[in-house]
C-alpha positions in Angstrom: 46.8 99.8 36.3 50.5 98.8 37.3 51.7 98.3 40.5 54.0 101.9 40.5 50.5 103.6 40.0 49.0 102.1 42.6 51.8 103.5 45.1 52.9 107.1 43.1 49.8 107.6 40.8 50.3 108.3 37.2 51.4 112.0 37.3 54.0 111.3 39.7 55.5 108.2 38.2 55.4 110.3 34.7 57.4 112.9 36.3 59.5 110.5 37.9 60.7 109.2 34.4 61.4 112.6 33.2 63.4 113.5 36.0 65.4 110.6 35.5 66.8 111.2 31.7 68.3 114.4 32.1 69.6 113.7 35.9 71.7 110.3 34.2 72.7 112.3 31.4 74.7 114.8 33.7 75.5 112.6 36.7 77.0 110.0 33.5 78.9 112.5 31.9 80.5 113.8 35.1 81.4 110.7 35.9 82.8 109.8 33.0 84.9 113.2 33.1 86.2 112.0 35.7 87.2 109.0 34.7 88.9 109.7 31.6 91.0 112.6 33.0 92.4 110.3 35.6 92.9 107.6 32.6 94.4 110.4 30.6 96.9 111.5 33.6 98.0 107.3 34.1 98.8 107.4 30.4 100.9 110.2 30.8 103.2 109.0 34.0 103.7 105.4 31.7 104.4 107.0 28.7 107.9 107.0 27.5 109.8 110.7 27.6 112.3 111.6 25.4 111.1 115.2 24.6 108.2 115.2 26.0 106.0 115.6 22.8 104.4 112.9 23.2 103.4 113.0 27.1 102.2 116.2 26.0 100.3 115.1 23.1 97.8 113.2 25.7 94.5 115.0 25.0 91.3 115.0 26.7 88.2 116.0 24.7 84.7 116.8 25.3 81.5 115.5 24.1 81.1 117.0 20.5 84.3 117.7 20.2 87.0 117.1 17.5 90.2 115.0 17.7 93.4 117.3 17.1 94.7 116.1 13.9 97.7 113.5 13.7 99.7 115.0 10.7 97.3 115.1 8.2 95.1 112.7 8.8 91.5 114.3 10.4 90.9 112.1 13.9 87.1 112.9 13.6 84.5 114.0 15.9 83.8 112.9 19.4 79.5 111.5 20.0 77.3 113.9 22.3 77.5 111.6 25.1 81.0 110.6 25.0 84.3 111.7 26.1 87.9 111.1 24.1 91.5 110.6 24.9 93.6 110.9 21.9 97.3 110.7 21.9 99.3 112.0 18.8 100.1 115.4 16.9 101.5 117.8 14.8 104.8 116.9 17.0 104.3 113.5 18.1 103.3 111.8 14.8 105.1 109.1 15.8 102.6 108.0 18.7 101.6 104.2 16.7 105.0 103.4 16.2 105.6 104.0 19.9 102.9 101.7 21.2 103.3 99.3 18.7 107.1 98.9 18.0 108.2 98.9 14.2 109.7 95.8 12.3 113.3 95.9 10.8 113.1 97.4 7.4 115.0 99.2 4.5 115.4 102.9 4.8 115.6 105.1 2.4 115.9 109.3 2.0 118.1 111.1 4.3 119.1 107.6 6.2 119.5 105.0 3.8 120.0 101.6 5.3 118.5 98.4 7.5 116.7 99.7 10.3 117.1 97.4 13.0 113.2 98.3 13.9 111.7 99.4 17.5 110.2 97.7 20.7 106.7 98.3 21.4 106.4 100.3 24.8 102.4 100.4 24.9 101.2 102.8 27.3 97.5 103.4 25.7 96.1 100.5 25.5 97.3 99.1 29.0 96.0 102.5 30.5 93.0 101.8 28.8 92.0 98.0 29.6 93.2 99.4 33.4 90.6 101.7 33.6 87.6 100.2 31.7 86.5 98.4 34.4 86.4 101.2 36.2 85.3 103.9 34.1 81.8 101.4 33.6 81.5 100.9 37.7 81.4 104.8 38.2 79.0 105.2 35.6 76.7 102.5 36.7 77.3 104.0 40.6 76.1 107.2 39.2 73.1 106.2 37.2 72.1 104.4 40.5 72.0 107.9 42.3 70.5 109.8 40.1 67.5 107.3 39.2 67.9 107.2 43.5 67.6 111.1 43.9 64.9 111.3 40.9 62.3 109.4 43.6 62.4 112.1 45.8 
């Protein structure tokens, strides 16, 4: 036998490792919670306000959750073990152009002309490489406790 049966025997190592699973799954997932509501309120304070649509439009959602739509277009679904910050709406269709800036272009419709185009003023992605570091040391602190508490 391996060295771990020698010092729990084999029904206490095997309960150990079940233990384990289902205690990371929930210590994960509340750390990641965490993590990605604070990330969703730092992309709120930098983004830009002129209505307020799109501050508002900064959405937390659960595991299994849906995206809300942007316009038409279906966001998709969010994986069992993850959670999603989506910004974008009904209201704030715009979001992209925001964070990306637009290029100077022909308009046509209602406002026909040369659109000088729009400065980027990202606020998602820089939130986002801010806190990825992060969000991956408080899950790894949190897998360390509970495979920690799991030997008890």
């Amino acid at each position: 036998m391996g060295t771990w049966s020698k010092f729990y025997g084999r029904a206490e190592w095997e309960r150990r490792l079940k233990r384990i699973p289902r205690a990371l799954r929930e210590d994960v997932m509340s750390a990641n919670e965490k993590s990605v509501r604070l990330m969703a309120g730092q992309m709120r304070a930098w983004a830009p306000v002129r209505t307020g649509d799109l501050r508002r439009s900064i959405k937390v959602t659960p595991p299994g959750g849906e995206f809300p739509p942007l316009g038409r277009i279906s966001r998709g679904r969010v994986g069992k073990m993850q959670w999603g910050v989506s910004v974008g709406d009904e209201k704030a269709w715009y979001a992209p152009f925001v964070e990306w800036g637009t290029k100077p272009h022909m308009t046509a419709g209602l406002f026909v002309g040369h659109h000088p185009g729009t400065i980027a003023r990202p606020f998602f992605y820089p939130t986002y490489r801010l806190f990825k570091r992060r969000i991956k040391a408080r899950a790894t602190r949190a897998m360390k406790k509970a495979i920690k508490r799991s030997g008890r």
